[in-house]
BADREN-377712 format. One record per atom (N, C-alpha, C): residue in three letters; atom name; x, y, z. Coordinates in Angstrom, 3 decimals. Layout:
<rs>
r residuo:ALA	atomo:CA	u:X	v:Y	w:Z;
...
</rs>
This chain:
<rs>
r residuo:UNK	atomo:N	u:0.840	v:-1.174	w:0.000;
r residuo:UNK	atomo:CA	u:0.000	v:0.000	w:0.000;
r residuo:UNK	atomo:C	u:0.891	v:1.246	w:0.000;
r residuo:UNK	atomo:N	u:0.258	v:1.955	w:-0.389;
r residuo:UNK	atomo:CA	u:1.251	v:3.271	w:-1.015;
r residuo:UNK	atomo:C	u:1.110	v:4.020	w:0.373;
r residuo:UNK	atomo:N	u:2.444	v:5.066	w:1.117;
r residuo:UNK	atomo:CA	u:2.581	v:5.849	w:1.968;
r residuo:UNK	atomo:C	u:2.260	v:6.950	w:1.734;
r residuo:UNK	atomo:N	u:1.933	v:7.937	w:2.765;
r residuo:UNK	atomo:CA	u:1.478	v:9.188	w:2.677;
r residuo:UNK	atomo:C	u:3.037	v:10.085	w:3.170;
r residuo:UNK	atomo:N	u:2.694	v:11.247	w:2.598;
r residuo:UNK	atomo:CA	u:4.234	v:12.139	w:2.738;
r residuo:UNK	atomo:C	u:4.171	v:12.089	w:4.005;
r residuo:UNK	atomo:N	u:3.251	v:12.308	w:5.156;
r residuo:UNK	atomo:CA	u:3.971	v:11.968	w:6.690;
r residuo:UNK	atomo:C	u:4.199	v:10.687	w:7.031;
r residuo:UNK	atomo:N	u:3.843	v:9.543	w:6.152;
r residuo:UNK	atomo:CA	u:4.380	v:8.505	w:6.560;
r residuo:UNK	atomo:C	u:6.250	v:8.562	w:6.154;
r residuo:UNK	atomo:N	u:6.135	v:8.693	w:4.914;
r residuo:UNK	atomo:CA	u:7.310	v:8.729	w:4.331;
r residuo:UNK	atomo:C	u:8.293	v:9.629	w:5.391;
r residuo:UNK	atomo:N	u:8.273	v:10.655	w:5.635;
r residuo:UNK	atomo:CA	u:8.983	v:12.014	w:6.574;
r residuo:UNK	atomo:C	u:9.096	v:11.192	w:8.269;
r residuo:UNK	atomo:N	u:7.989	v:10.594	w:8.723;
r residuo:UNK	atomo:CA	u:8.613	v:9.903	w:9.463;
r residuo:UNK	atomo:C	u:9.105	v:8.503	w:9.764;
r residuo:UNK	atomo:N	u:9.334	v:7.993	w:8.712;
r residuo:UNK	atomo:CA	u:10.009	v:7.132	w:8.093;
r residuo:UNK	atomo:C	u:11.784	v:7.244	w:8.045;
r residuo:UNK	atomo:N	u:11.898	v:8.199	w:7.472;
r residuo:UNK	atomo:CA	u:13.294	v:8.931	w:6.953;
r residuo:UNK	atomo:C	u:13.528	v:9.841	w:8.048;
r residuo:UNK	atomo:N	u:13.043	v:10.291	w:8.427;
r residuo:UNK	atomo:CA	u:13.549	v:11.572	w:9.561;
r residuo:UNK	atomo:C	u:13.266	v:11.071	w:11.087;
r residuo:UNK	atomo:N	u:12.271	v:10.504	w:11.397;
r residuo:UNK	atomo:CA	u:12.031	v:9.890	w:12.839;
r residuo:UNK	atomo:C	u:10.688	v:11.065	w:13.284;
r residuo:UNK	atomo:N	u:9.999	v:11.555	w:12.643;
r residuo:UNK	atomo:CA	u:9.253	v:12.744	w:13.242;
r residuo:UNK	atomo:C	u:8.608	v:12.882	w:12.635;
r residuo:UNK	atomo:N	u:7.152	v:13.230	w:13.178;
r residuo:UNK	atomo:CA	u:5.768	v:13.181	w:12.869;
r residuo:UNK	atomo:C	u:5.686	v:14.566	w:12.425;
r residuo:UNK	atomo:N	u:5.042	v:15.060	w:11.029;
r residuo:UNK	atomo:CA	u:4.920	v:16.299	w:10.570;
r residuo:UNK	atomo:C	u:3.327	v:16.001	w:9.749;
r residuo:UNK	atomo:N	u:2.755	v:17.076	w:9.966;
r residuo:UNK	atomo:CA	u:2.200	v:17.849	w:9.047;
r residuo:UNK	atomo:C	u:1.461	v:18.252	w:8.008;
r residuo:UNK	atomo:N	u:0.740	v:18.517	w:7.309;
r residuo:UNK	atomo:CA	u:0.531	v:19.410	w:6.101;
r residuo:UNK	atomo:C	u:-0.014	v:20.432	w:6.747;
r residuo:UNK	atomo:N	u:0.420	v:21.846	w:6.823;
r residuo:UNK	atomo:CA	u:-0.093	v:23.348	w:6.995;
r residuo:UNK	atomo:C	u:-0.291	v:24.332	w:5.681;
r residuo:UNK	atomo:N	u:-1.342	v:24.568	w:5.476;
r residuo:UNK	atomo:CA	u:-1.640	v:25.150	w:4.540;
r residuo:UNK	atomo:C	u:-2.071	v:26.756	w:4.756;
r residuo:UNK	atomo:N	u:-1.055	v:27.778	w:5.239;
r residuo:UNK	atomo:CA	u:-1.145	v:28.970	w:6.345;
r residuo:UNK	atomo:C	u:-0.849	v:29.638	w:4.998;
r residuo:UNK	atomo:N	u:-0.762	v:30.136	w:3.921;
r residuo:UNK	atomo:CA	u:0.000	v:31.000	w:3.328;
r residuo:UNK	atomo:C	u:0.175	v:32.437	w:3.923;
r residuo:UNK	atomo:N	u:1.277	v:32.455	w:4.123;
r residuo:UNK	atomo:CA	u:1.492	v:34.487	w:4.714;
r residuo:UNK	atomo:C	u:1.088	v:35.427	w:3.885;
r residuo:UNK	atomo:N	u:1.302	v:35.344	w:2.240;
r residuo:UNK	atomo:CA	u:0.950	v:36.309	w:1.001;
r residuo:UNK	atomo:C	u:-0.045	v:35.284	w:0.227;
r residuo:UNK	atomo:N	u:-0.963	v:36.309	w:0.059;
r residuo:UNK	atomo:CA	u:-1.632	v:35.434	w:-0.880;
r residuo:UNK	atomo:C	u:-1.949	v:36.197	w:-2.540;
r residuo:UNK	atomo:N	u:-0.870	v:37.510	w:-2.619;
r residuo:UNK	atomo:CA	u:-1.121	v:38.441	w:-3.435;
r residuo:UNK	atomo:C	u:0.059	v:38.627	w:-3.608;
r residuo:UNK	atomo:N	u:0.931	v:38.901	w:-5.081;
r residuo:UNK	atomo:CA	u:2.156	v:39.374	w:-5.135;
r residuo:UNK	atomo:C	u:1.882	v:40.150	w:-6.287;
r residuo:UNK	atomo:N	u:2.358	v:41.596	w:-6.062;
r residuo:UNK	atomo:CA	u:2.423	v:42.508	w:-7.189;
r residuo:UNK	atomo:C	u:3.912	v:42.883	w:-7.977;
r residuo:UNK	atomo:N	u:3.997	v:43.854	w:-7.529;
r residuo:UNK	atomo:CA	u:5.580	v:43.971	w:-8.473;
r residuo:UNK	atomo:C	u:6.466	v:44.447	w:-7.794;
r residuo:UNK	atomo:N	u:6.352	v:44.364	w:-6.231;
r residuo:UNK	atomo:CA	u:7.470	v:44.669	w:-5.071;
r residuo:UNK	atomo:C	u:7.631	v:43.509	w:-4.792;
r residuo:UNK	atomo:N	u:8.747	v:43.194	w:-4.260;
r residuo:UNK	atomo:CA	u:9.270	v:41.722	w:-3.653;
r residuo:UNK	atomo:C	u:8.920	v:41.790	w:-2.166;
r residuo:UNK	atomo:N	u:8.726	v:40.564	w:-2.015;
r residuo:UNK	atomo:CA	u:7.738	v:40.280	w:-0.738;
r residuo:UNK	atomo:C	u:8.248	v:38.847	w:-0.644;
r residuo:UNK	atomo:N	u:8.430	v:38.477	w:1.148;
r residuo:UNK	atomo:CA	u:8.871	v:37.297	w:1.505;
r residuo:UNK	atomo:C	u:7.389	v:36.469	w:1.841;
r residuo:UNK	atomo:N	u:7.479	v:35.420	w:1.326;
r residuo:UNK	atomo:CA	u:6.798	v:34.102	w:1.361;
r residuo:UNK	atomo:C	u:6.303	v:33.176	w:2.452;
r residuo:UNK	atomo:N	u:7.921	v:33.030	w:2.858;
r residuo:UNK	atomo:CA	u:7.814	v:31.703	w:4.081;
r residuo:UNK	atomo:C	u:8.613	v:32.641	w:5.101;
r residuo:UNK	atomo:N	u:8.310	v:32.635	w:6.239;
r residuo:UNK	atomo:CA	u:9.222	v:33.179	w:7.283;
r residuo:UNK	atomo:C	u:10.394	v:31.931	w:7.083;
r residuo:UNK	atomo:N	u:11.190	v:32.086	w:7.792;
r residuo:UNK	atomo:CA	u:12.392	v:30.945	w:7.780;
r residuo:UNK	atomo:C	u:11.546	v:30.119	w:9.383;
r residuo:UNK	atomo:N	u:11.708	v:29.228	w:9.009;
r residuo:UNK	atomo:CA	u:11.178	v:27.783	w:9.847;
r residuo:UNK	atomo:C	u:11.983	v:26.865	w:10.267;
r residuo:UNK	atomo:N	u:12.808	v:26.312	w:10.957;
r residuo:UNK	atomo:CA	u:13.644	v:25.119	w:10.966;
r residuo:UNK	atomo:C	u:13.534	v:23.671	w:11.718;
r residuo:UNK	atomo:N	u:12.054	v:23.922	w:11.472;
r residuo:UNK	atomo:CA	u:11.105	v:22.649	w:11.422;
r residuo:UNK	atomo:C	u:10.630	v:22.270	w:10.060;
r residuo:UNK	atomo:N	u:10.901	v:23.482	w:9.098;
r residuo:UNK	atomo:CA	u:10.112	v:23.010	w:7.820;
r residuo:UNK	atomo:C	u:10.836	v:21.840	w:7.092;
r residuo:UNK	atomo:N	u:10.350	v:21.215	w:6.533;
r residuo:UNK	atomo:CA	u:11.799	v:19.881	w:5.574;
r residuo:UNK	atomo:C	u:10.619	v:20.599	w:3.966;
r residuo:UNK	atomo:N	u:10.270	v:21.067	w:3.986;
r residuo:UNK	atomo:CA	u:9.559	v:21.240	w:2.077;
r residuo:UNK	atomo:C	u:8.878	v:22.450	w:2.046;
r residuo:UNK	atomo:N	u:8.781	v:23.027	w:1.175;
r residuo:UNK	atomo:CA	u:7.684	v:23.896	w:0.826;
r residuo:UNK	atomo:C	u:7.484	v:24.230	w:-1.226;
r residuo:UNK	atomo:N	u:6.228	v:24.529	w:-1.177;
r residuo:UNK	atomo:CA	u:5.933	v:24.367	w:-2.524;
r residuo:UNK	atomo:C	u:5.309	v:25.904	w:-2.592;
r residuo:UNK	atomo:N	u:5.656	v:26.380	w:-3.966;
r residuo:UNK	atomo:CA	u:5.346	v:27.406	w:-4.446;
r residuo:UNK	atomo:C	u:4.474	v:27.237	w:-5.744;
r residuo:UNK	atomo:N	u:3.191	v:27.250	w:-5.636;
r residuo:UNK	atomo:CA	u:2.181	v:27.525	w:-6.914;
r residuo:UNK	atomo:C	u:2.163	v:28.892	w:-7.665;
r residuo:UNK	atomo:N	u:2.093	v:29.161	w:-8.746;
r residuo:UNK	atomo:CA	u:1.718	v:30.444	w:-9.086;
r residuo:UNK	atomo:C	u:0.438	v:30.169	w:-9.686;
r residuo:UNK	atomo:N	u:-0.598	v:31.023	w:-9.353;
r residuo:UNK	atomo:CA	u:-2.290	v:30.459	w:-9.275;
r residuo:UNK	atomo:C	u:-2.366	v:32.277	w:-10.658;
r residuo:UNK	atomo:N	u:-1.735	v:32.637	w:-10.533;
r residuo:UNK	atomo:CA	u:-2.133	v:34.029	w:-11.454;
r residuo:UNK	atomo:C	u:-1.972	v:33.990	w:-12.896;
r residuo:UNK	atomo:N	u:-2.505	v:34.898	w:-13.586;
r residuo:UNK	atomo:CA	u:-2.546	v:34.828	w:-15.164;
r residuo:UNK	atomo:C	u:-1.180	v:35.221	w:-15.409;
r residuo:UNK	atomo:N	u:-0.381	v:35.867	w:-14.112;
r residuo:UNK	atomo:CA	u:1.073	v:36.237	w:-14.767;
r residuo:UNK	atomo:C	u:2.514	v:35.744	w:-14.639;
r residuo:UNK	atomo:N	u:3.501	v:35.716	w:-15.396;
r residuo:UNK	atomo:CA	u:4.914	v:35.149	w:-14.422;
r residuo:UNK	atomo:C	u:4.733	v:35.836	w:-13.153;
r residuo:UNK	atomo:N	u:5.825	v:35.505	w:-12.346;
r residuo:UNK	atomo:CA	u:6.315	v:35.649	w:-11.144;
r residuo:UNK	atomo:C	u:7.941	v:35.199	w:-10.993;
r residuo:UNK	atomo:N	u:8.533	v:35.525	w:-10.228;
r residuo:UNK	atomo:CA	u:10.217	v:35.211	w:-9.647;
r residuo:UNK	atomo:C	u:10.065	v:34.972	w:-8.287;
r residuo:UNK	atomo:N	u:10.833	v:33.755	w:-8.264;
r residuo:UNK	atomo:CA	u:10.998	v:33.828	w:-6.614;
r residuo:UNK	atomo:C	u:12.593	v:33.562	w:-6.731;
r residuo:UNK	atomo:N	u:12.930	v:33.669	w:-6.032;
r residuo:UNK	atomo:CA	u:14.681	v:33.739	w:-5.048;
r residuo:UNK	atomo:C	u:14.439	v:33.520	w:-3.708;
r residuo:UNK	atomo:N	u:15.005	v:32.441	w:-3.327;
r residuo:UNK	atomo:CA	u:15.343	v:31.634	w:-1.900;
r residuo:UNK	atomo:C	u:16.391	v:33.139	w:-1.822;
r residuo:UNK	atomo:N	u:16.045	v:33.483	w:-0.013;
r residuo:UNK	atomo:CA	u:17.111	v:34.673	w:0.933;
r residuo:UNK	atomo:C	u:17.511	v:35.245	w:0.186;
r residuo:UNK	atomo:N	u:17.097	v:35.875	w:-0.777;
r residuo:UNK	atomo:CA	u:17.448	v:37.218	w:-1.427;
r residuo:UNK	atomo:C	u:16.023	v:37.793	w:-1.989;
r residuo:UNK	atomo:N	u:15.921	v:39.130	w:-2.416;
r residuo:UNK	atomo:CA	u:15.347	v:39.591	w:-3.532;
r residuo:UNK	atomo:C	u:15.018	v:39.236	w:-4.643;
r residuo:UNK	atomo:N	u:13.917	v:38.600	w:-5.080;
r residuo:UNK	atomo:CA	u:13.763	v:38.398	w:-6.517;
r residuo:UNK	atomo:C	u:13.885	v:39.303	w:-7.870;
r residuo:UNK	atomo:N	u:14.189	v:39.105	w:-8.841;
r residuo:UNK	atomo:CA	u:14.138	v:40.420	w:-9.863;
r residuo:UNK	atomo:C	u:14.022	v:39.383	w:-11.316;
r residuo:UNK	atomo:N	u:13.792	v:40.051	w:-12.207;
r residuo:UNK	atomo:CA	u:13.703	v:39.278	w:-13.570;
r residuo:UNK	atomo:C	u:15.057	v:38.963	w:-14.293;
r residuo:UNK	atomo:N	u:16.217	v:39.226	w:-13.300;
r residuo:UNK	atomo:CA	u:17.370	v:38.991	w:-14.180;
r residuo:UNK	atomo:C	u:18.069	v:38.217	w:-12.666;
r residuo:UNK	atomo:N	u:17.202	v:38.113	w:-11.329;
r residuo:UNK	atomo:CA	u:18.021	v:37.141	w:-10.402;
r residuo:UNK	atomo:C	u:17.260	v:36.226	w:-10.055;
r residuo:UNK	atomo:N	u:15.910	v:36.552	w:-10.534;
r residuo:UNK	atomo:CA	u:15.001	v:35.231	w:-9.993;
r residuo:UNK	atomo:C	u:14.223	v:33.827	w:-10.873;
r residuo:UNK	atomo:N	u:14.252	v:32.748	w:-10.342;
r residuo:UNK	atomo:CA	u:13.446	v:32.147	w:-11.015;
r residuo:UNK	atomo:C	u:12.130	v:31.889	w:-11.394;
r residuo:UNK	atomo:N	u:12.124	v:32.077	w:-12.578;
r residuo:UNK	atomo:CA	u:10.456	v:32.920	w:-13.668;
r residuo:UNK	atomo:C	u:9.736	v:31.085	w:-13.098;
r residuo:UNK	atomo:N	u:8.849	v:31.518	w:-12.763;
r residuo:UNK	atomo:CA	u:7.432	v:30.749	w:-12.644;
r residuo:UNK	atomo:C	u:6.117	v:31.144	w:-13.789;
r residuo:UNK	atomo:N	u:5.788	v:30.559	w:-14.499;
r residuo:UNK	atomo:CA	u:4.765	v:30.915	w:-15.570;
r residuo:UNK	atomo:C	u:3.244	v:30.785	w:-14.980;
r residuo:UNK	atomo:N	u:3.094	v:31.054	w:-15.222;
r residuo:UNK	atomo:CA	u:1.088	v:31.034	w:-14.399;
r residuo:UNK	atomo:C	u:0.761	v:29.481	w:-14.828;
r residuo:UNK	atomo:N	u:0.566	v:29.032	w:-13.805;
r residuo:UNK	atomo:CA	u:-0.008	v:27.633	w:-13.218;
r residuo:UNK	atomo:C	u:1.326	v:26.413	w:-13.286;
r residuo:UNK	atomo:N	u:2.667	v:27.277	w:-12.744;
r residuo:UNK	atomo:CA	u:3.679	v:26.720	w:-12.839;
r residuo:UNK	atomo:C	u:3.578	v:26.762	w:-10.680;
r residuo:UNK	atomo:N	u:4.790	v:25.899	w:-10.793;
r residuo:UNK	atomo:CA	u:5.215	v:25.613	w:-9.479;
r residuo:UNK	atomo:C	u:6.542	v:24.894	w:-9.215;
r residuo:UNK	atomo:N	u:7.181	v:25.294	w:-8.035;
r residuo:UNK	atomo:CA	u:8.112	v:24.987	w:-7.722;
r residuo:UNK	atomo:C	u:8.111	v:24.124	w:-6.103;
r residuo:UNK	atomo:N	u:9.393	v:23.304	w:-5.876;
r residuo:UNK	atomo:CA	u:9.332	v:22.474	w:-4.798;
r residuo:UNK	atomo:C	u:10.657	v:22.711	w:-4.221;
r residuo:UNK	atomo:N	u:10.658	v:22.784	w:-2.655;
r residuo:UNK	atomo:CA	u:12.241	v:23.078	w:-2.061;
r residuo:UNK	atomo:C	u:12.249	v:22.087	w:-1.225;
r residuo:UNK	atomo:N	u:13.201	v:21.361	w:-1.054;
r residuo:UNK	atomo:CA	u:13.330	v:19.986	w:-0.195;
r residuo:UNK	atomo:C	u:14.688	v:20.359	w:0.300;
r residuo:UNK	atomo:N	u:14.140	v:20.103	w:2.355;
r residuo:UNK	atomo:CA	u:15.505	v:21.219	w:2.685;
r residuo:UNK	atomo:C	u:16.463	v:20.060	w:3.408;
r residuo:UNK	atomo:N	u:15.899	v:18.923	w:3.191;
r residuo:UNK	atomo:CA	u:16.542	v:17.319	w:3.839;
r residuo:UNK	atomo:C	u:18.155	v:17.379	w:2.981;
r residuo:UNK	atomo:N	u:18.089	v:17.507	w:1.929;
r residuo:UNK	atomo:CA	u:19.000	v:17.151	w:0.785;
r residuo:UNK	atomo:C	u:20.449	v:18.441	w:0.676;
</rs>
């Protein structure tokens, strides 16, 4: 039978986690704005872009269109902080 990601996480890590679905922003315009507070309980987080437009994100820095990575509308990204 197939595992669920908290089976799997405490499987591999020894510790019972989660799914929180809190988003801090739920609106991004054309100022850069932080996402995730820094957590060091988190092991993943996923970034959807749900809008008709690109977007950039940059892990601890500023995003910009020449430092960040372009997300296309109904694109998404995954950070896995185990690895």
């Amino acid at each position: 039978m197939a595992k669920t990601t908290a089976e799997i996480i405490k499987d591999q890590l020894g510790v019972a986690t989660r799914f929180v679905d809190d988003p801090e922003v739920t609106q991004v315009g054309t100022s850069d704005v932080m996402i995730a507070k820094p957590n060091n309980r988190r092991v993943g987080l996923v970034i959807q872009n749900l809008s008709a437009n690109e977007i950039y994100v940059r892990p601890n820095y500023a995003a910009s269109t020449t430092t960040g990575i372009k997300l296309l509308s109904g694109g998404s990204i995954s950070f896995n902080f185990r690895d």
